[in-house]
C-alpha positions in Angstrom: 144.0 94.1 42.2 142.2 90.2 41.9 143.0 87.7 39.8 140.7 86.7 37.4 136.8 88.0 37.2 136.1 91.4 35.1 138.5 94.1 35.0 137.6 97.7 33.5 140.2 99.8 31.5 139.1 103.9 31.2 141.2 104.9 27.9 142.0 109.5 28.6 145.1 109.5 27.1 143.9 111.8 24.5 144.3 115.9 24.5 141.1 116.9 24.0 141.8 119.7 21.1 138.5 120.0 19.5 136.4 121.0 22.3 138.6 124.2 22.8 139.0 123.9 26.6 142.1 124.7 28.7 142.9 121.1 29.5 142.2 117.5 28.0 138.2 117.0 27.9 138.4 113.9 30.3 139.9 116.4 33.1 137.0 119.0 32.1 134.3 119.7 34.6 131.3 118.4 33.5 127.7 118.0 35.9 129.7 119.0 38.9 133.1 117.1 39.1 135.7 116.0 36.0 134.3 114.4 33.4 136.4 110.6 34.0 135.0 110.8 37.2 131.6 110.2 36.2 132.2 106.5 34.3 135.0 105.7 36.7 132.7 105.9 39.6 130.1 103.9 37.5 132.3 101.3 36.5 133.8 100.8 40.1 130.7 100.5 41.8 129.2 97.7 39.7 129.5 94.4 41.7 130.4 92.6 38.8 133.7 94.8 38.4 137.0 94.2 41.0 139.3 96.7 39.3 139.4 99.9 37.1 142.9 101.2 35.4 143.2 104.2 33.6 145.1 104.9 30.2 146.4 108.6 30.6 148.7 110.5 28.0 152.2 111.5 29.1 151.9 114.4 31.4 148.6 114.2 32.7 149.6 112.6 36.3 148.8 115.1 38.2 145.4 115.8 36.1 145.0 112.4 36.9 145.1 112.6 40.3 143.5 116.0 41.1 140.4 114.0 39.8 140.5 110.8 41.1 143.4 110.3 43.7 145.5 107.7 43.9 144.4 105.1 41.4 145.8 102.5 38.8 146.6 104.0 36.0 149.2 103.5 32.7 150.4 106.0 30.4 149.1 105.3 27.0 150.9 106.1 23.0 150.1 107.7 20.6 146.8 106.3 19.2 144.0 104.6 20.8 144.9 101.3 19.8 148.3 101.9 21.7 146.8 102.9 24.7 144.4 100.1 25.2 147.3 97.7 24.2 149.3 99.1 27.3 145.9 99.5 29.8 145.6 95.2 28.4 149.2 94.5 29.3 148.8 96.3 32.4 146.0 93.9 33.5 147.2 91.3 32.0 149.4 89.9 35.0 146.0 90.0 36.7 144.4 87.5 34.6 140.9 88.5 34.7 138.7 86.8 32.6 136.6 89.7 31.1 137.4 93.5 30.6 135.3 96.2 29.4 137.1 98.7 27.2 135.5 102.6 28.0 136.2 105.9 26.3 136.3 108.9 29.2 134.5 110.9 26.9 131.0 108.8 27.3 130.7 110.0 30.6 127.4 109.0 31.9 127.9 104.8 32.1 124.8 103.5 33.6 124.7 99.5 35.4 122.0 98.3 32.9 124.4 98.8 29.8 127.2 97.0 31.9 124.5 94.5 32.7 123.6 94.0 29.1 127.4 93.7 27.9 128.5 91.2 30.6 125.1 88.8 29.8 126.1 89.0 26.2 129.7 87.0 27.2 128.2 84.5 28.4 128.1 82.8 24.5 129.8 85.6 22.7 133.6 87.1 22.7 132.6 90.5 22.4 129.8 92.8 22.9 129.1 96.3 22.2 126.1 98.6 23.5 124.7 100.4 20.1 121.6 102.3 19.2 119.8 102.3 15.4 120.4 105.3 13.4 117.2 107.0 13.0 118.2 109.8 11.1 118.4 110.0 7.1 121.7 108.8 5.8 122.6 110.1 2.2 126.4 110.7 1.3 127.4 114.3 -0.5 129.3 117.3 -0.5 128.3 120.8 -1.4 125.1 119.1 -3.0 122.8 116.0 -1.8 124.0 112.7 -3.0 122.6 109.0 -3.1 120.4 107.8 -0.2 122.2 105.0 1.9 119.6 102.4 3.3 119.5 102.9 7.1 118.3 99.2 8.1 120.7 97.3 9.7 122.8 100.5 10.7 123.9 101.5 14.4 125.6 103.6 16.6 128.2 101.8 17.9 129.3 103.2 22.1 131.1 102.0 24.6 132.0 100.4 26.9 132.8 97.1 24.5 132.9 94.0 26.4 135.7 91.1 25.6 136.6 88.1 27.2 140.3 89.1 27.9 142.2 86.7 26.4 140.6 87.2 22.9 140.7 90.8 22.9 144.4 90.9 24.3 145.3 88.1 21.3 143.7 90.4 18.9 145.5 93.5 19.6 149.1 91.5 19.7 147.7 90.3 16.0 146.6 93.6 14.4 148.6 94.8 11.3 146.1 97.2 9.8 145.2 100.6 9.6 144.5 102.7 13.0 141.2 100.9 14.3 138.2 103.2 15.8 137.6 100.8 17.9 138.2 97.4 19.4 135.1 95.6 18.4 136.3 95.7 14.8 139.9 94.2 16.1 137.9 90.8 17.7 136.2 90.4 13.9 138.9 91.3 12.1 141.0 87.9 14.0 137.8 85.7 13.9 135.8 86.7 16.6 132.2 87.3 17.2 130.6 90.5 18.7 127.3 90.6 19.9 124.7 94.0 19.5 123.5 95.0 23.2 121.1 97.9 23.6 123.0 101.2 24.1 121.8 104.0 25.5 121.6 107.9 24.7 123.4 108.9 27.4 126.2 107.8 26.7 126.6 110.1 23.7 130.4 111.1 23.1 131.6 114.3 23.9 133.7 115.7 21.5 133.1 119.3 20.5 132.6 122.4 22.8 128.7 122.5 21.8 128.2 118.9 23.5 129.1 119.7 26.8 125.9 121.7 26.9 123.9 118.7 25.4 125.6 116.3 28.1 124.7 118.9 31.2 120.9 119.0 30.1 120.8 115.2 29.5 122.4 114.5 33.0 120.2 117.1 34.6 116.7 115.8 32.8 117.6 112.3 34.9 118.4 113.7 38.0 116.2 114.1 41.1 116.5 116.1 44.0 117.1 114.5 48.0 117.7 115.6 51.2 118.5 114.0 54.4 118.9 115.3 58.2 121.9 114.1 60.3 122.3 115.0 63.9 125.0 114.9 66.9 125.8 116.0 70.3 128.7 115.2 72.3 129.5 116.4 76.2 132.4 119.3 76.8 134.6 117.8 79.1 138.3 119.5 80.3 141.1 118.3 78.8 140.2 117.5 75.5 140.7 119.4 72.5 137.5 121.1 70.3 137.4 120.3 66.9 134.2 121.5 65.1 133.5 121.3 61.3 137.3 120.1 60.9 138.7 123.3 62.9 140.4 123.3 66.0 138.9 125.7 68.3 140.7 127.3 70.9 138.3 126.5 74.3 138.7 125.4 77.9 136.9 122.4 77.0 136.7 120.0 74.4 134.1 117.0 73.1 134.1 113.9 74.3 133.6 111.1 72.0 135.2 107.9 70.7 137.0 109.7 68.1 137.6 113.1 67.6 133.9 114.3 68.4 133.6 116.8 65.9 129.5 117.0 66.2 129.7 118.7 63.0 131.2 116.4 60.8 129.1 114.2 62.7 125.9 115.5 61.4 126.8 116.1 57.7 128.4 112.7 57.8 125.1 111.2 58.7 122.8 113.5 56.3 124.8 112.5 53.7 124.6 108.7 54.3 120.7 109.4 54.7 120.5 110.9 50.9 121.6 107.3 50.0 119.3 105.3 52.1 123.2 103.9 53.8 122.7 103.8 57.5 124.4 105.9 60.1 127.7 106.8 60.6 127.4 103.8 63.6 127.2 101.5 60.9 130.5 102.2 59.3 132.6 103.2 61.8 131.3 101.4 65.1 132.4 103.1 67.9 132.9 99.7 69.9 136.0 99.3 67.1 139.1 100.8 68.4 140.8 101.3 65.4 138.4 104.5 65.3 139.2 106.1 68.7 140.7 109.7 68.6 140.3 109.3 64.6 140.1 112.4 62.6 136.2 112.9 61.5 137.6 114.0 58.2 138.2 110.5 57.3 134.0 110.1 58.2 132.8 112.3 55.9 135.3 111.9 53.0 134.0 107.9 53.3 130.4 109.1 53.1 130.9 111.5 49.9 132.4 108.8 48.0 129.5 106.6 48.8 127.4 109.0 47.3 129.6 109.7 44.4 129.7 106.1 43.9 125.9 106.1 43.3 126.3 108.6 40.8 125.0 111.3 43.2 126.3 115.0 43.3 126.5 116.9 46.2 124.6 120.4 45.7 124.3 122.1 49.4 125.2 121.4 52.9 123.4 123.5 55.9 124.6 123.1 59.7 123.3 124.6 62.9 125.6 124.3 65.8 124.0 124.4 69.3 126.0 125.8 71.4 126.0 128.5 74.3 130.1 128.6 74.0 132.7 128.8 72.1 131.2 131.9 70.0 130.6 130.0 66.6 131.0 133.4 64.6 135.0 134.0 64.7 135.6 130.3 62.9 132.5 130.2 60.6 134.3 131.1 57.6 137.4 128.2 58.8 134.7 126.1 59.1 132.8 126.3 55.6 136.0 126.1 53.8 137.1 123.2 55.7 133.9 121.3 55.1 133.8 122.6 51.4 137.5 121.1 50.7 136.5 117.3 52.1 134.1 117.8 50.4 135.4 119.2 46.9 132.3 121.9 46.7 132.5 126.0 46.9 132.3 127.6 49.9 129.5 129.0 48.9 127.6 125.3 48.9 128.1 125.5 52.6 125.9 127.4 54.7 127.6 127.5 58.6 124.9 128.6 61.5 124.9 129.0 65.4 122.1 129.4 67.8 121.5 128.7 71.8 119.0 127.3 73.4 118.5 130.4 75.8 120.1 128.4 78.4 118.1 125.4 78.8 118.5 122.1 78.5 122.5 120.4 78.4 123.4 123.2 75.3 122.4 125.8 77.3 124.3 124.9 81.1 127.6 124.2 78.5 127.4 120.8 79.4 127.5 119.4 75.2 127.1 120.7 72.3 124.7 119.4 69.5 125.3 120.0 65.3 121.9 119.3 62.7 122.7 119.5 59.2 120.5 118.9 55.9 122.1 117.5 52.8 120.7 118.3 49.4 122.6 115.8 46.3 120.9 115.3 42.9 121.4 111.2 41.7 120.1 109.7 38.8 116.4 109.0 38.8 117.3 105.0 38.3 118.5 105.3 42.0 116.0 107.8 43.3 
């Protein structure tokens, strides 16, 4: 982690009860992947953000890490306002100037609210995205009571936006009841918290009913793209064959500056292209030598994230290996579970083919072999 600039603090500490699933609702899959993994990838791709740490409950390590990896994280208490206080005293030897406080269960974080919130510090302490209440407000029981005036009332979501050392001061401070949120901590010790426009997708997720809601809001803002990656490398003695992350027993092997796997080659590339981010030529030069022999795994993995970090999700890979020999068929179903673990999809998202080229060309006098693969991801329509 940096010092100073804006930090980000994720509180899933809590268990989830009400939506009736088998684990906390933060670690629940939700539009393809668990849920935190939706606002964590949002909040670490902003420009504006160097670091991200996550408040967990006790136990949930290895939730933890089965849906992010290896990242900074803290255990939280009991209550919300203990785990913020421990994510804030996690940072604080950090010093950042700014943190934005986010509740896992508004998944779908998008960079114009973060915008909005961080513009807002610029002359205020705090900031919080919120939305007018359009409905009806009336307060009852079994029968209709008094009418409350709606005007001036909102929705209040986060992520809430503090210059640190006034929010850390005001949790130290608080003596009252349990908070419900931290905005309401700044006030209460004298600070002021400006009212940014929210925005309806980041709706809160707490019952089992709203996980249906959240799919079809994420899914009305998400388009379609493809992309096309392709690869060939020369067979050469003495080299080993690795294709789609298997090795593959064969008197010859590819020839390349790493590995040469032509078919994590190709979906490396298509997935790049769904992004608009260059070739895999780009990221990993081959004139570099800290990539010669280098697994191809590491390739791809770099180029899912890329796309994860733009909010895309990965729907379908297709690859055609060109080839005359080794047979393709014995290792297809190595190969499509290989490819679908890097890259954390069902098998069944990977489609594996093999054709020749009726012996012409380099493919067909078994002087190279040549992978093309199509990519289809859905992203959100503001980056479409």
């Amino acid at each position: 982690m940096t010092r100073g600039g804006t930090a980000a603090l994720i509180v899933a500490a809590g268990q989830g009860m009400r939506t009736g699933g088998a684990v906390p609702k933060q670690f629940a899959l939700l539009a393809g992947k668990p849920m935190i993994a939706h606002s964590y990838s949002a909040l670490a791709a902003h420009p504006a953000i160097s670091q991200v740490i996550v408040a967990i409950g006790p136990g949930q390590e290895d939730a933890l890490a089965a849906a992010l990896g290896d990242i900074a994280h803290v255990t939280g208490g009991a209550t919300r306002r203990a785990s913020v206080r421990a994510g804030l005293e996690a940072l604080a030897g950090y010093e950042p100037d700014r943190v934005l406080i986010h509740d896992a269960a508004r998944p779908f974080l998008t960079g114009p609210v973060i915008d909005r919130l961080l513009a807002a510090l610029d002359t205020q302490e705090g900031a919080i995205p919120a939305l007018p209440v359009a409905d009806t407000l009336a307060r009852g029981g079994e029968t209709l009571g008094e009418i409350v005036p709606r005007e001036g009332m909102y929705r209040v979501q986060t992520p809430q936006a503090f210059r640190f050392d006034a929010i850390f001061a005001a949790h130290k401070a608080w003596q009252g009841e349990e908070p419900t949120d931290d905005a309401q901590m700044l006030r209460a010790s004298g600070g002021t918290v400006a009212i940014v426009e929210g925005d309806m997708m980041l709706e809160k997720i707490t019952y089992p009913a709203d996980f249906a809601a959240a799919e079809a809001r994420h899914a009305a803002g998400m388009r379609v793209r493809s992309a096309t990656g392709f690869d060939v490398h020369r067979l050469v003695e003495g080299e080993e064959l690795w294709l789609g992350g298997v090795l593959i027993p064969h008197d010859k092997g590819l020839s390349g500056h790493s590995d040469a796997d032509v078919a994590l080659h190709a979906i490396t590339d298509a997935l790049l292209g769904t992004i608009a981010d260059g070739d895999i030529g780009m990221h990993f030069p081959p004139s570099d030598p800290k990539w010669r022999g280098a697994d191809s795994a590491q390739f791809l993995e770099h180029a899912a994230s890329l796309v994860a970090a733009q909010g895309g999700i990965i729907d379908f890979i297709d690859l055609t290996l060109i080839c005359e020999a080794p047979k393709i068929g014995p290792h297809r179903e190595s190969m499509r579970t290989r490819i679908a673990a890097l890259l954390r999809l069902k098998p069944n998202q990977v489609s594996v083919k093999a054709t020749t080229t009726e012996r012409l060309g380099f493919a067909g006098r078994g002087e190279g072999i040549a992978a093309q693969a199509i990519a289809t991801i859905r992203i959100s329509g503001d980056m479409a």
